[in-house]
C-alpha positions in Angstrom: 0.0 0.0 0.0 1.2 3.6 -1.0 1.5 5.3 2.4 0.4 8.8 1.1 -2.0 7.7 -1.3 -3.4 4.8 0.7 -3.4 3.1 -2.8 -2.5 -0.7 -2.9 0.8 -1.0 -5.0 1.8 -4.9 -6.4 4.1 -5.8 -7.5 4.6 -9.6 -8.6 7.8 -11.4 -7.3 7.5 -15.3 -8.3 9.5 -17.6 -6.2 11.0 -19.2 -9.5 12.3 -15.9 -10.4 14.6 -15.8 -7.2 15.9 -19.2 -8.5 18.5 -17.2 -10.6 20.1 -15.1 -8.3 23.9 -15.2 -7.5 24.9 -15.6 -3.7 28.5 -14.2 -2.4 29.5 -14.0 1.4 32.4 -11.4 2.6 35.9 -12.8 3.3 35.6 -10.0 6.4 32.6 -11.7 7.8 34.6 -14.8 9.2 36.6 -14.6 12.3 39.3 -11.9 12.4 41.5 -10.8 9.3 44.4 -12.5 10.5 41.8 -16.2 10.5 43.7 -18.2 7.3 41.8 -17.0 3.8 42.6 -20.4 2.3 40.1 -21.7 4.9 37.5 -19.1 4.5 37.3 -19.5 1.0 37.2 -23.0 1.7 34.0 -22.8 4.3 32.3 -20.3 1.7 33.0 -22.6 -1.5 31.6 -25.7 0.5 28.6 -24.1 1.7 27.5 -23.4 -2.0 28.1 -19.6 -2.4 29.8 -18.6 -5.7 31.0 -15.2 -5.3 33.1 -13.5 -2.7 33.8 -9.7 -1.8 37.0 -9.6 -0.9 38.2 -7.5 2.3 40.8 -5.8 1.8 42.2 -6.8 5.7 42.6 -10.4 4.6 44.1 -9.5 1.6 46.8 -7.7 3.7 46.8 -10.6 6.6 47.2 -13.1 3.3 50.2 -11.3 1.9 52.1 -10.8 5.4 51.5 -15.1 4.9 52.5 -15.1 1.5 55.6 -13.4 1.3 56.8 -14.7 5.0 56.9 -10.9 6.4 55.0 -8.0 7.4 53.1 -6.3 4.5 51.7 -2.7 4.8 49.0 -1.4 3.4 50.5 0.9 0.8 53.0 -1.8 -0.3 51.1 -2.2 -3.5 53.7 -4.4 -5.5 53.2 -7.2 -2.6 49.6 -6.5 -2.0 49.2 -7.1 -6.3 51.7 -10.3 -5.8 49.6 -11.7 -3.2 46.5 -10.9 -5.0 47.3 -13.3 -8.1 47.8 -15.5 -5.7 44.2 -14.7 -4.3 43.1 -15.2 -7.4 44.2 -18.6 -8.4 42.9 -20.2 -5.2 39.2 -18.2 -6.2 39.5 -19.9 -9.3 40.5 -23.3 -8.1 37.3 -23.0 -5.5 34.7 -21.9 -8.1 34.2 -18.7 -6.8 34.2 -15.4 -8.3 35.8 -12.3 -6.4 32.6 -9.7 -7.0 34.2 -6.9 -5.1 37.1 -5.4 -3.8 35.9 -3.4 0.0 35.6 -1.7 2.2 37.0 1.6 0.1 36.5 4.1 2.8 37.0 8.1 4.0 37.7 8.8 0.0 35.3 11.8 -0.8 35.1 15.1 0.8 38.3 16.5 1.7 39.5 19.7 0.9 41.0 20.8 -2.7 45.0 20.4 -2.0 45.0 18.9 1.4 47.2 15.6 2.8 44.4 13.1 3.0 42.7 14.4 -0.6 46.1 13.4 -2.4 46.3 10.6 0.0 42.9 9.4 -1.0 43.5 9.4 -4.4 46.8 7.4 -4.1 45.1 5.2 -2.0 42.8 4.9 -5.3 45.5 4.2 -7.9 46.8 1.8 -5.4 43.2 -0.5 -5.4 42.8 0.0 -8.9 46.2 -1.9 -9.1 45.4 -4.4 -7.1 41.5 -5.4 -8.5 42.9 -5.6 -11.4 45.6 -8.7 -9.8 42.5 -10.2 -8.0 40.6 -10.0 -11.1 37.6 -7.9 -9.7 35.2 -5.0 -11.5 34.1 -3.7 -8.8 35.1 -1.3 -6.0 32.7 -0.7 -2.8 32.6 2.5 -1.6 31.7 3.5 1.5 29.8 6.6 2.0 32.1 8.5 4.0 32.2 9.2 8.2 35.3 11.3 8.6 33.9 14.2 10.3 36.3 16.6 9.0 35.0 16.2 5.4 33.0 19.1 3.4 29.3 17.9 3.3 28.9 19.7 0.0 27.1 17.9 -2.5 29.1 19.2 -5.1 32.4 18.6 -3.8 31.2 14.7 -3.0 30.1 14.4 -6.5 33.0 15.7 -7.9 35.0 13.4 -6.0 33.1 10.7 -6.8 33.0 11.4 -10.4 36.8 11.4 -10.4 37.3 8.6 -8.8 34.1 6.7 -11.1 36.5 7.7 -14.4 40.0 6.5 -12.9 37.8 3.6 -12.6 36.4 3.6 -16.2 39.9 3.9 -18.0 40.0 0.6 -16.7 36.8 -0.5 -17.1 35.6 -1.1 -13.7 33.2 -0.1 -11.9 32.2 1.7 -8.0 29.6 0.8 -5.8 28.2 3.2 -3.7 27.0 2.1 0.0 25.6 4.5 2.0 26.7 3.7 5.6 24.0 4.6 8.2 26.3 6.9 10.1 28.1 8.9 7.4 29.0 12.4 7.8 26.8 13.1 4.8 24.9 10.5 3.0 23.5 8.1 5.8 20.7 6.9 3.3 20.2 5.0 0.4 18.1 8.3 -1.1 21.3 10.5 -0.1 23.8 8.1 -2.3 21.4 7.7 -4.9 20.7 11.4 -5.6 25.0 11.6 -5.7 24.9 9.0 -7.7 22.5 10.4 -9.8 24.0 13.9 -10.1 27.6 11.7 -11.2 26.3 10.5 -13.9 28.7 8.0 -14.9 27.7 4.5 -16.6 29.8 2.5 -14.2 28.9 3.8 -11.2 25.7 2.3 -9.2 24.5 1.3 -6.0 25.1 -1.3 -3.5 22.4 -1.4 -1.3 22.4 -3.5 2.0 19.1 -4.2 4.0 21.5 -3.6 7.1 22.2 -0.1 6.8 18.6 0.7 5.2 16.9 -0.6 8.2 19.6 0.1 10.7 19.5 3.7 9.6 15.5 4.7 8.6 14.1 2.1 11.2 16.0 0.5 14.3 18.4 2.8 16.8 20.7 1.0 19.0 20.6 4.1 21.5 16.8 3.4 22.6 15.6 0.4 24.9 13.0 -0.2 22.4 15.3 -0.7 19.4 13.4 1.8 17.4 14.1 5.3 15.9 12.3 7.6 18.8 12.3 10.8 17.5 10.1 9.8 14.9 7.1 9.8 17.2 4.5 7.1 17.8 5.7 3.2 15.7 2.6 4.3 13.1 4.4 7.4 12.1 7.8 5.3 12.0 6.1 2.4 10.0 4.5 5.0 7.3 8.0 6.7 6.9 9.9 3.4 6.3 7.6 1.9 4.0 7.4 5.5 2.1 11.1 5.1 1.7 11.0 1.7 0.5 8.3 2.5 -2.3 10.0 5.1 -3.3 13.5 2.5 -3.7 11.4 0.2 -5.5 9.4 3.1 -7.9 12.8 5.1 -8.9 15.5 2.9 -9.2 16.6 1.1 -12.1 17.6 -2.6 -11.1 20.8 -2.3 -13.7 21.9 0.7 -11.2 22.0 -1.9 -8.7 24.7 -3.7 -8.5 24.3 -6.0 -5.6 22.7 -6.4 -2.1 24.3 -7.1 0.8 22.1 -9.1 3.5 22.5 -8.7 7.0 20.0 -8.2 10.2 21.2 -6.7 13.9 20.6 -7.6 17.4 18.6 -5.6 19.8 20.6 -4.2 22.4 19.9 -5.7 26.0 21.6 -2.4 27.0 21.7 0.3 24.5 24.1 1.9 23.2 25.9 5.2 24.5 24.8 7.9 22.3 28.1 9.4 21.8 31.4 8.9 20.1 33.8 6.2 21.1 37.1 5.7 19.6 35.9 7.7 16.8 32.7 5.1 16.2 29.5 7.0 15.9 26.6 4.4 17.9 25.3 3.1 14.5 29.1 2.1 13.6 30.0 0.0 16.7 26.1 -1.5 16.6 27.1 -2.0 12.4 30.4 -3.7 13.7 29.9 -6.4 16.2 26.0 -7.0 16.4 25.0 -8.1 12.6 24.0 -11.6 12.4 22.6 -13.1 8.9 18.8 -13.2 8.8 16.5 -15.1 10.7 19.3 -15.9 13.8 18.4 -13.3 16.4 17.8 -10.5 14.8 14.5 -8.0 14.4 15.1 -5.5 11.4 12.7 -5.6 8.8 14.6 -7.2 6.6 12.5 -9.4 4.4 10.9 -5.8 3.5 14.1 -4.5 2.0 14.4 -6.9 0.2 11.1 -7.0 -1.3 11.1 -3.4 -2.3 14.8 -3.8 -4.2 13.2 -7.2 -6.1 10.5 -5.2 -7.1 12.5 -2.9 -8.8 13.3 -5.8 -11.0 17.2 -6.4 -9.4 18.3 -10.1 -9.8 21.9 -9.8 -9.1 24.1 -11.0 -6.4 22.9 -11.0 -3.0 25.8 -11.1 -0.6 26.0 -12.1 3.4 28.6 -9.2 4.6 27.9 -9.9 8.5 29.8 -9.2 11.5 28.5 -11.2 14.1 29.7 -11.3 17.9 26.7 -12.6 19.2 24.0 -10.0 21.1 27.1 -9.8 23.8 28.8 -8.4 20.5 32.3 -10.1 21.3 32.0 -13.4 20.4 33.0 -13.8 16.7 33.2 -16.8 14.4 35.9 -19.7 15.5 37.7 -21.5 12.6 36.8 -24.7 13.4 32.8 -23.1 13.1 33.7 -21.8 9.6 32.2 -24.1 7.6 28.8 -24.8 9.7 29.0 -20.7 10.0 28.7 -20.6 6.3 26.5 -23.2 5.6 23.7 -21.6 8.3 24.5 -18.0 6.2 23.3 -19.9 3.0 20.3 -21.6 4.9 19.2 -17.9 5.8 19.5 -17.1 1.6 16.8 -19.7 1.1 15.0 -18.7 3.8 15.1 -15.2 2.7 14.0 -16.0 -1.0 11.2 -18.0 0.6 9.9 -15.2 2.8 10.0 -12.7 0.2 8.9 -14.1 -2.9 4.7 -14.1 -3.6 3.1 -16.5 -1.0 
């Protein structure tokens, strides 16, 4: 139903349609970076997914392995050496490396400054090594530096920039708005950027965590929902407006995947301040995301039915970071594999709950 209009708006989504869709699972959503890749790609390969997004933490972990030393982050030669290497195993397991991530605190800074040129390096860098890996695609995170200019026009131009570095190479940049960014904290903020860019390879990625985590649930209240809002109708109305309006004016090709993910409800909320440079939404996004239908209580199944009924069939990825609703107790490697398999339960699950019943 149309929220304003009171109008009922359907839109068809036949299970067998679902059957079709890719599934990937984030490297950075088992254990911790310095966890053996060769056994999380083992653990995602086994439980059936065929795509991964690649963090760039295990990449770094993996070539401090590979090349029996220390590797930093800017070492790019070593990083692009390791990344063949990355490669070939992906290859070997049947899975496809969808995305390089998380590409963060890129956009925003000022014209000439330290971190601009540093950003941009940081860029030519990537672009080097997505190219080893064998990748397309480059999340970016919508940025959460507070020292960036929230200008529109200086985020798109940064963007833009970055989109045709990309393009002379013909890849591509994923846009993810992260529910506590500085300046685009919802899919509608990214979207009008992206919009306003205007570049064929750059579209969104969407997750249902940071949709609902950001327009819906608030780790700060005992309740788990946005407050200030008013009374739950008012909240329901706005959320569903929001997802209409995802489903009514984005193309599905300018989607270019969805990342699947619920949250806990805190026992104890979370302190609404800053802490070690973590907004609330960040350390909540960070340590309390379990995969769908395992503890959780976002609406998720309604994201996903408003970005399937935009006509998006393309990869649905489990990016979770779950340490329990105590937040600290992450993945073991010996519960890799049953960790995985569960993830890919919850992706039939999902399809199930959100197709036409």
């Amino acid at each position: 139903m149309d929220p304003l209009t009171n109008k009922v708006i359907k839109v068809s989504i036949p299970r067998s349609s679902l059957d079709s869709i890719p599934t990937s699972f984030a490297t950075v959503s088992l254990g911790k970076p310095s966890d053996s890749l060769l056994l999380k790609l083992s653990a995602i390969s086994s439980a059936g997914f065929k795509g991964v997004e690649l963090g760039f933490p295990d990449l770094v972990s993996f070539a401090s392995e590979y090349h029996k030393k220390e590797i930093k982050e800017d070492d790019y030669d070593r990083l692009c050496e390791a990344g063949k290497g990355v490669k070939m195993i992906c290859e070997q397991s049947n899975l496809k490396i969808i995305m390089l991530q998380p590409f963060s605190n890129f956009e925003g800074w000022k014209k000439g400054s330290k971190e601009r040129k540093e950003a941009f390096e940081r860029a030519k860098g990537w672009i080097r090594i997505m190219q080893s890996v064998g990748t397309d695609m480059l999340q970016v995170g919508s940025s959460d530096s507070p020292n960036i200019s929230t200008s529109k026009e200086d985020i798109v131009s940064d963007i833009r920039e970055l989109a045709d570095m990309l393009a002379e190479h013909k890849l591509r940049l994923a846009y993810e708005n992260w529910c506590w960014s500085t300046h685009a904290p919802t899919w509608q903020n990214v979207w009008e950027i992206i919009k306003e860019v205007d570049r064929p390879n750059v579209g969104l990625c969407l997750d249902t965590f940071q949709t609902a985590g950001g327009e819906y649930g608030d780790p700060t209240t005992s309740h788990g929902l946005i407050s200030d809002k008013g009374i739950q109708h008012k909240l329901e109305m706005n959320f569903k407006a929001s997802l209409l309006a995802l489903t009514r004016e984005v193309p599905p090709e300018k989607i270019y995947l969805l990342q699947i993910s619920d949250a806990y409800k805190m026992t104890t909320p979370i302190r609404d301040e800053v802490v070690d440079g973590l907004k609330p939404r960040a350390r909540w996004s960070h340590s309390y995301r379990p995969y769908p239908f395992n503890g959780g209580y976002l609406p998720v199944v309604q994201v996903v039915k408003a970005v399937l009924g935009t006509g998006f069939r393309g990869w649905f990825s489990m990016e979770v970071f779950d340490g329990g609703p105590s937040g600290s107790k992450f993945t073991k490697i010996e519960d890799f594999a049953s960790f995985t398999k569960g993830a890919m339960e919850s992706h039939r699950k999902l399809l199930d709950a959100s197709a036409d019943s």
